[in-house]
GUKOL-205863 format. One record per atom (N, C-alpha, C, O): residue number from 1; residue in three letters; atom name; x, y, z. Coordinates in pm, whole numbers. Each point is the difference from the previous one (the first is absolute). Layout:
<atoms>
ATOM_NUM_ALA_CA_X_Y_Z
...
</atoms>
This chain:
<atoms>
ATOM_1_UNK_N_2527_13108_13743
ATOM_1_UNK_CA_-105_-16_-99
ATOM_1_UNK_C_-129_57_57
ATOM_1_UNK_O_-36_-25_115
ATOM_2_UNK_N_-59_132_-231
ATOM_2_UNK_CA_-90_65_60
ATOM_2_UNK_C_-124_-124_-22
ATOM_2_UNK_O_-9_-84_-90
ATOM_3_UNK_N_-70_107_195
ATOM_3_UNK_CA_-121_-81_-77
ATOM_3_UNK_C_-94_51_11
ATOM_3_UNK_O_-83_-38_-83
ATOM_4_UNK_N_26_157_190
ATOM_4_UNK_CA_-90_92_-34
ATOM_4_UNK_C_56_116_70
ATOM_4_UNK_O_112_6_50
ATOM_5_UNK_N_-221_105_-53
ATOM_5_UNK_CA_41_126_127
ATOM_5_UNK_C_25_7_105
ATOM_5_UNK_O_82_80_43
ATOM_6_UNK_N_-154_-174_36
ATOM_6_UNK_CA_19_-10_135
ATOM_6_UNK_C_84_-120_35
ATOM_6_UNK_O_58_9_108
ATOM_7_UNK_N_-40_-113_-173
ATOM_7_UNK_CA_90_-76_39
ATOM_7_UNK_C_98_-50_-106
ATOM_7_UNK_O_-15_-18_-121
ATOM_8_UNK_N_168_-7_239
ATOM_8_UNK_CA_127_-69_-141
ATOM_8_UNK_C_5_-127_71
ATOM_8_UNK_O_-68_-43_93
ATOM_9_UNK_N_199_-23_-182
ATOM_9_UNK_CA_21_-142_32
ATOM_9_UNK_C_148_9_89
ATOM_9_UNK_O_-2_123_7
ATOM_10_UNK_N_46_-136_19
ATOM_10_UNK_CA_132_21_113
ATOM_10_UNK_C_86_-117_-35
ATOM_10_UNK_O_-42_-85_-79
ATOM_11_UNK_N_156_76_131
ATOM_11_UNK_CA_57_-158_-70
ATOM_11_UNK_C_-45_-80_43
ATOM_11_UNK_O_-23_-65_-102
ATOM_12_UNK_N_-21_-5_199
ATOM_12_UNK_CA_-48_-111_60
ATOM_12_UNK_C_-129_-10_-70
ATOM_12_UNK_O_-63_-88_59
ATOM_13_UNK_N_-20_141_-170
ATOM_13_UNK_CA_-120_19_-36
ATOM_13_UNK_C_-118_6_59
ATOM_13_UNK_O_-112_-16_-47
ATOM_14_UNK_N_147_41_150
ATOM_14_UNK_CA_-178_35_73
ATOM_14_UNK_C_-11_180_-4
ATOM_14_UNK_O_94_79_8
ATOM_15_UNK_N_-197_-57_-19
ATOM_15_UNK_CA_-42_110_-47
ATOM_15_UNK_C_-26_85_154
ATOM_15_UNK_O_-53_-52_98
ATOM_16_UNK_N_91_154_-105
ATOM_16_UNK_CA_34_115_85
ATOM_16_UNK_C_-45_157_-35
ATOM_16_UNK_O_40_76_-88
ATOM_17_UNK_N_-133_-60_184
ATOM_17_UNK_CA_-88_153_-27
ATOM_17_UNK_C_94_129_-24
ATOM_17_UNK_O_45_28_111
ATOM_18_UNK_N_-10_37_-181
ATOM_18_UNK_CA_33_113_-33
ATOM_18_UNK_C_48_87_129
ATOM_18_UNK_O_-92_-3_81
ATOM_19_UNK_N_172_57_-45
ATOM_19_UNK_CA_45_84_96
ATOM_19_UNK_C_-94_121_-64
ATOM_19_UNK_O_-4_49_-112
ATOM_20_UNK_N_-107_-12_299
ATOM_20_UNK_CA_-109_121_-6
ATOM_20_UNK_C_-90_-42_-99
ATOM_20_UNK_O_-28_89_-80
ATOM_21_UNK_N_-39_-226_56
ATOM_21_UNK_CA_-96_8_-72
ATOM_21_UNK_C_-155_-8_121
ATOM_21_UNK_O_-119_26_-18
ATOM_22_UNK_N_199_-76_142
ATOM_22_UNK_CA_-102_-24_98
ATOM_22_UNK_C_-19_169_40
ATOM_22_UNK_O_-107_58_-18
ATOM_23_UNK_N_202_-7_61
ATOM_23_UNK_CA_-51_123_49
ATOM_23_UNK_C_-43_49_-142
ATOM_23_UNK_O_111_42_-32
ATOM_24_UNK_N_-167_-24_-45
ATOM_24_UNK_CA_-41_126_-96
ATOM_24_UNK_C_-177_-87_-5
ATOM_24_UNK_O_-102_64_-24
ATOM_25_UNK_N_106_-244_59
ATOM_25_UNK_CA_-146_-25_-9
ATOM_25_UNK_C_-63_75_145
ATOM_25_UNK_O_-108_58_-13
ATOM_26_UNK_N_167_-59_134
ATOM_26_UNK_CA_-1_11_112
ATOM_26_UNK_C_-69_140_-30
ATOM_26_UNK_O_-116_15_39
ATOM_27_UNK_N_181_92_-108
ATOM_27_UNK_CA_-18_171_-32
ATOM_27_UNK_C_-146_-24_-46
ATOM_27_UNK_O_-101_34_62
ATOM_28_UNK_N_106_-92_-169
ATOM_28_UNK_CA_-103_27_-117
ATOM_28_UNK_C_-141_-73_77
ATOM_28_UNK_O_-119_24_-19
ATOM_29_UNK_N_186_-122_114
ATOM_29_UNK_CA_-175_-53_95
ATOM_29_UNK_C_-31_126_96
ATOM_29_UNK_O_-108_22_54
ATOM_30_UNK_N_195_36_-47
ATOM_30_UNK_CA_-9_124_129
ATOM_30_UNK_C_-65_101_-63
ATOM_30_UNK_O_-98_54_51
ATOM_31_UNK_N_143_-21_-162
ATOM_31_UNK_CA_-72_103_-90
ATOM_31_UNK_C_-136_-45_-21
ATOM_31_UNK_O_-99_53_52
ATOM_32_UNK_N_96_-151_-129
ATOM_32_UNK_CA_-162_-53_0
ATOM_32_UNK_C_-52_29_115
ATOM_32_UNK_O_-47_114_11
ATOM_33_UNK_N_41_-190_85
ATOM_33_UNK_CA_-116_-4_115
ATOM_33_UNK_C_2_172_35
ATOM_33_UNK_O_-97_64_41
ATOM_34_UNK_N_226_-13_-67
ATOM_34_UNK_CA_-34_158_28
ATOM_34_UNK_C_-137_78_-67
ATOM_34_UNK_O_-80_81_48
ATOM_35_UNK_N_92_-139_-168
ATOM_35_UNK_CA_-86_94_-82
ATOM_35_UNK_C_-119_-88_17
ATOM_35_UNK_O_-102_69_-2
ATOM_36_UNK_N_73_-215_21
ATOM_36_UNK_CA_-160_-20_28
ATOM_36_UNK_C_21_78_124
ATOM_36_UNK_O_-23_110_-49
ATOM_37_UNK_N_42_-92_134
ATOM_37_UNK_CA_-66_97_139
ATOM_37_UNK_C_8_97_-65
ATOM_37_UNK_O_-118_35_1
ATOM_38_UNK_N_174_43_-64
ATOM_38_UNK_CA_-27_136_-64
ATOM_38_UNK_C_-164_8_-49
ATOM_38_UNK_O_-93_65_48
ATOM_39_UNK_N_96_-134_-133
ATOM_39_UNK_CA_-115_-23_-97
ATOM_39_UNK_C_-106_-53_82
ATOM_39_UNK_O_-112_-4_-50
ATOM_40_UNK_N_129_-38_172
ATOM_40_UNK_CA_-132_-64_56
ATOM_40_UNK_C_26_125_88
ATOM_40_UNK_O_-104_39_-52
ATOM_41_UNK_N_129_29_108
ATOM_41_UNK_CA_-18_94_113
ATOM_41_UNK_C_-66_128_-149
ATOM_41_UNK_O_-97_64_43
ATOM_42_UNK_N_115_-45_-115
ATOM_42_UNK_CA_-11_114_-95
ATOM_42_UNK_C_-168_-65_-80
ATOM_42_UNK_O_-86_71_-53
ATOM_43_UNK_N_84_-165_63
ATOM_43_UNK_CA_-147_-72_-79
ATOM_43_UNK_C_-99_33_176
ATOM_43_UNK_O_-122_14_-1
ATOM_44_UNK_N_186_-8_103
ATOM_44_UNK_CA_-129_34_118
ATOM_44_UNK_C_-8_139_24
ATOM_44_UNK_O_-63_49_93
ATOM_45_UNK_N_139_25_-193
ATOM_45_UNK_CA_-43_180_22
ATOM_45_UNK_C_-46_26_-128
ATOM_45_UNK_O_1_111_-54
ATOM_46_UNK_N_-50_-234_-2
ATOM_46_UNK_CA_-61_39_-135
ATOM_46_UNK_C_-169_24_86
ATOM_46_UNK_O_-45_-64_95
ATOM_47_UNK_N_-32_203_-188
ATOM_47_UNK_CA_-119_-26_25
ATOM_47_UNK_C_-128_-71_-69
ATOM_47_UNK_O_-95_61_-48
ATOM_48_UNK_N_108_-179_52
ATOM_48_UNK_CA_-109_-118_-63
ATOM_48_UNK_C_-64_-55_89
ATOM_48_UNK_O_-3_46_114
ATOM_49_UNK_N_-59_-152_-148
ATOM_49_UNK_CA_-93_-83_63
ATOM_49_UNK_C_80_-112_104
ATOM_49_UNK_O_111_-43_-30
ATOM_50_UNK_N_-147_23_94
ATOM_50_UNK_CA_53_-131_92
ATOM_50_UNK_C_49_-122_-100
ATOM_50_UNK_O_112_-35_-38
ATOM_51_UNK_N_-247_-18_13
ATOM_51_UNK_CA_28_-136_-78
ATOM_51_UNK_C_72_19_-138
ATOM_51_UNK_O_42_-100_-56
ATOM_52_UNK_N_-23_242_-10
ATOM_52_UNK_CA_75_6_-108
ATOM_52_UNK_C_173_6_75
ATOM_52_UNK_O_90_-58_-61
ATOM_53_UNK_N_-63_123_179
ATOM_53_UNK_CA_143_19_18
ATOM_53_UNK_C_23_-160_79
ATOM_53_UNK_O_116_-33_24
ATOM_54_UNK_N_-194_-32_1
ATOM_54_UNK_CA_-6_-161_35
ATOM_54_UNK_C_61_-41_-104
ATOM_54_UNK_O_112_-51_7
ATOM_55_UNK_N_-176_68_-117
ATOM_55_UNK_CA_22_-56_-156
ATOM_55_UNK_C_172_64_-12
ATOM_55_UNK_O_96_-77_-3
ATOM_56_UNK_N_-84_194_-3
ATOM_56_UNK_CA_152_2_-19
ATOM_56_UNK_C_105_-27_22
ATOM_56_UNK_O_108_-14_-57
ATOM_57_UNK_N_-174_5_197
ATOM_57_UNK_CA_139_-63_117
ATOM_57_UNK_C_6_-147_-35
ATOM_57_UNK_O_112_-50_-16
ATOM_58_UNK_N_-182_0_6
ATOM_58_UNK_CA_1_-175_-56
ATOM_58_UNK_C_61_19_-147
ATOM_58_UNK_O_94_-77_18
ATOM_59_UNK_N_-85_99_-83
ATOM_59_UNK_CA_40_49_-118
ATOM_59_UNK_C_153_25_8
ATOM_59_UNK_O_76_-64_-73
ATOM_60_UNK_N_-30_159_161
ATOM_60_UNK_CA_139_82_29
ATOM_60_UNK_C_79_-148_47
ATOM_60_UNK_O_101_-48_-51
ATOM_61_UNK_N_-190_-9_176
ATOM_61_UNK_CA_77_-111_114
ATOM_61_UNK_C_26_-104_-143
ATOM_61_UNK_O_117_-36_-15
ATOM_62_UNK_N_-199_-3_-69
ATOM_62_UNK_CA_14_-96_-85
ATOM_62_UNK_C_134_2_-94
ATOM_62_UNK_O_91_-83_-5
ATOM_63_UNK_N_-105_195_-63
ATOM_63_UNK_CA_156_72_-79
ATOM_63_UNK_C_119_-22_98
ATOM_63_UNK_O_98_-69_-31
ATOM_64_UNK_N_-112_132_155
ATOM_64_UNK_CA_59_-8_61
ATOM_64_UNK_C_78_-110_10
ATOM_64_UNK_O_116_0_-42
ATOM_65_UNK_N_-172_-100_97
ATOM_65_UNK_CA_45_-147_31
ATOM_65_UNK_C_33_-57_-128
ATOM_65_UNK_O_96_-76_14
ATOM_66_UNK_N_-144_83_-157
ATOM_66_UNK_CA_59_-39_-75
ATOM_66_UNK_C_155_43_-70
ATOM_66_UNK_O_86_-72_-51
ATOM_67_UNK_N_-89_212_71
ATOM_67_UNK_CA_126_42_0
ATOM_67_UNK_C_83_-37_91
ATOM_67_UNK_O_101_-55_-44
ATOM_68_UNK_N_-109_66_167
ATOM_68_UNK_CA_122_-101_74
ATOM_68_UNK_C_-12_-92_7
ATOM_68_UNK_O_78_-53_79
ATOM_69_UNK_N_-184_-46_-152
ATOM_69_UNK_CA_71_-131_-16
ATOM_69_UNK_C_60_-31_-118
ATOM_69_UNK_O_42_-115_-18
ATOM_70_UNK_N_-30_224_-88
ATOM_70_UNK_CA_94_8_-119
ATOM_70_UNK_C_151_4_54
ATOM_70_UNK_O_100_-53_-50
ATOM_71_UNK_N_-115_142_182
ATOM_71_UNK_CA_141_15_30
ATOM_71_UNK_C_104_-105_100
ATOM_71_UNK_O_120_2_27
ATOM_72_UNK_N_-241_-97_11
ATOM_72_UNK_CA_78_-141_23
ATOM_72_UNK_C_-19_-92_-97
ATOM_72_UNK_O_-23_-115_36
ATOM_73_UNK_N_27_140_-141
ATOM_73_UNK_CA_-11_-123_-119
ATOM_73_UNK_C_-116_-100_41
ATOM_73_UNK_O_-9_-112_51
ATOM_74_UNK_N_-60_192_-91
ATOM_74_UNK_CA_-165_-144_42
ATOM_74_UNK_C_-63_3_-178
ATOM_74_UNK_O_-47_-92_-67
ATOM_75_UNK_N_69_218_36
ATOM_75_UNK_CA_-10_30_-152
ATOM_75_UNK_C_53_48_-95
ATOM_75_UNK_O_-55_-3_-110
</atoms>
């Protein structure tokens, strides 16, 4: 019996994670933090002001962290 995507019910009914659902969150946190360092190394060869690329990078780190904490179920 399905009860959502990531997890079924097994006979004993306790619920059991999907075979490779850990490795593909594992990928997709790896990918993230890839691309904030992308985006924060690429926002310090921008040519602006100090306190404006301050402003971005706080901005980027913020997205950032909220997207991987989408990807451990916090939201």
């Amino acid at each position: 019996m399905e009860l959502s995507g990531s997890m079924r019910i097994l006979g004993t009914g306790r619920l059991w994670p999907k075979r490779g659902f850990g490795m593909s969150v594992l990928i997709s946190i790896l990918i993230t933090f890839l691309v904030i360092i992308l985006v924060l190394y690429l926002v310090q060869r921008l040519p602006i002001d100090g306190r404006a690329k301050q402003i971005v990078q706080i901005i980027v780190v913020v997205i950032g962290i909220l997207s991987l904490l989408k990807y451990i179920a916090v939201f």
